[in-house]
N, C-alpha and C positions, 0 to 999 in steps of 0.2 A: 441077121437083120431083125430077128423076132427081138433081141435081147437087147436090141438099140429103142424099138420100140414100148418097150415094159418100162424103162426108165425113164423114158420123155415121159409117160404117162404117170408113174408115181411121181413125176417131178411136179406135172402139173397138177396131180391131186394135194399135195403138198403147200403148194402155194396158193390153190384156190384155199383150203382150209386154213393157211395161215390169213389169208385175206379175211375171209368171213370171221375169224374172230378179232383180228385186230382194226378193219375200217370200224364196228360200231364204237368201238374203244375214245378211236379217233373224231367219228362222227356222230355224237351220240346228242347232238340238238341242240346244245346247250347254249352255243356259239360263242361269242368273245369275250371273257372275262376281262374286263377294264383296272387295274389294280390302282387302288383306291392309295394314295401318297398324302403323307400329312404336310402341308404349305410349309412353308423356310420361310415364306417372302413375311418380313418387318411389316410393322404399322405405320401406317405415313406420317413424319415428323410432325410437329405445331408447327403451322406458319408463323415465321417472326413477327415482334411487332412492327411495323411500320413508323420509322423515326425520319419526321422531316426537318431537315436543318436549314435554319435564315443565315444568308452570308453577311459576315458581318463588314464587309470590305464594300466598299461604293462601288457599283458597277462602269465598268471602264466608259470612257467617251465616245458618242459615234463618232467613226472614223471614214463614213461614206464619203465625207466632203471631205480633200484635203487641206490642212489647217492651211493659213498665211505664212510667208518665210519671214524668220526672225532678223530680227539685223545684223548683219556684222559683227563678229568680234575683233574687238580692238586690238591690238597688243599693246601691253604697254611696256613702257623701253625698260632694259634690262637692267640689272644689278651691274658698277662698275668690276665687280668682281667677277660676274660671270659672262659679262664682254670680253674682259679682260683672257680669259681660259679659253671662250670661242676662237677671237682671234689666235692664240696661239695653236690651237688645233688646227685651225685652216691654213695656217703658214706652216704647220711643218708637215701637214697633206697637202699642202698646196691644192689647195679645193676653192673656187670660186662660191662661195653661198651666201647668199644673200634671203632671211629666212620672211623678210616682208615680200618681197618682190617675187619670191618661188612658192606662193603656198599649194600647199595640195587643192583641188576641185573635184566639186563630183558634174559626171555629166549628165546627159538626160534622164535616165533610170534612176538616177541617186545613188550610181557607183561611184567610188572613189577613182580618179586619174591614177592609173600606175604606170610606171614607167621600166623597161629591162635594158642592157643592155647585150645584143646579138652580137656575138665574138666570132663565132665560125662554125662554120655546117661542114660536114665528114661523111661520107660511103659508110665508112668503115666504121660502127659503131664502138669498137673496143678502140679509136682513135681519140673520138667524144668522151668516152669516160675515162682516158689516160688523161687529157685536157682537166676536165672537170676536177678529178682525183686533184692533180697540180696546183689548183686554183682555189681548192676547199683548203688546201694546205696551208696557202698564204692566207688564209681566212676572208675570205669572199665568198658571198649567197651565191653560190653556180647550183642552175640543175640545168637538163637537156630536155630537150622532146623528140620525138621521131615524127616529122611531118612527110609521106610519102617515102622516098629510098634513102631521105637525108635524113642525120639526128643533128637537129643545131645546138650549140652549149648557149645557155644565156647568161648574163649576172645582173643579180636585181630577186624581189622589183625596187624600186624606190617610189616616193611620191612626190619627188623632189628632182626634177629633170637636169637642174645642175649640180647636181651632187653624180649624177652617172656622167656629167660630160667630165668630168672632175676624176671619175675611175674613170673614164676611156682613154685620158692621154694617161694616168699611172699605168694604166696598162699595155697601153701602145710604146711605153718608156723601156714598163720591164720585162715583156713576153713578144713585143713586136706583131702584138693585134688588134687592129684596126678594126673595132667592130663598130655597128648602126643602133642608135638608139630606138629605141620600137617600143610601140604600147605595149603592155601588158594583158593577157588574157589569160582565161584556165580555160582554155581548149588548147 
């Protein structure tokens, strides 16, 4: 036990005189050298000069008050030649139009009248796009929508509400559907 003790004790003279020469070393007052760095940071550019430009275009009209509505436009009656080509289109589509009597309107908003026509609503929606596929084929405006569980096919729009009654019996001719003519919306 003598010889366990001699060595604790040179150990601890050891480290006391390692301490006393190395804290002043560490500790010797001087305290924190700050290392002095030379700047990177640029000189601040010139401000540009300040160029004001005049427009040279009239500034638009106010539009807080809505203008007056303009009159009517007239049509005036067609070229024999291209009556001539209408009527033959409509007799051999056998299409009922009449382009005085059917014109497009807008309603309150100042939307334009559209008009689709609604051919058949499906469960199954891979039934609506075999429909549709079919019906792009014969070359007809068809898309669908999915309103709740149903997807209806429509064709359209028109702005011209007898020219869809006109595709509703072609179509009721050569597909055997009877579909409803219906406004048009993007919802």
């Amino acid at each position: 036990m003598q010889q366990k003790v001699k060595y604790r004790l040179v150990g601890l003279a050891v480290i006391l005189v390692s301490a006393a020469i190395i804290f002043p070393l560490l500790f010797d007052g001087s305290g924190y050298k700050e290392r002095h760095l030379k700047s990177e940071i640029p000189e601040a550019p010139e401000r540009p000069e300040i160029v004001r430009i005049t427009p040279k275009n009239k500034p638009l009209p106010d539009t807080s008050v809505p203008a007056e509505p303009k009159e009517p436009v007239v049509i005036p009656e067609q070229d024999a030649v291209v009556k001539e080509r209408i009527e033959k289109r409509v007799e051999k589509e056998k299409i009922a139009l009449d382009v005085r009597k059917d014109q497009p309107v807008l309603d309150q908003q100042g939307v334009p009248v559209a008009w689709t026509l609604q051919l058949a609503s499906f469960k199954d929606e891979a039934n609506a796009k075999s429909l549709r596929k079919q019906l792009i084929s014969e070359g007809y405006k068809v898309f669908t929508r999915k309103q709740g569980e149903l997807v209806k096919v429509y064709v359209g729009p028109e702005f011209q509400k007898s020219r869809l009654e006109g595709l509703k019996a072609q179509l009721k001719k050569d597909f055997g559907l009877s579909g409803m003519i219906v406004r048009f919306t993007t919802q």
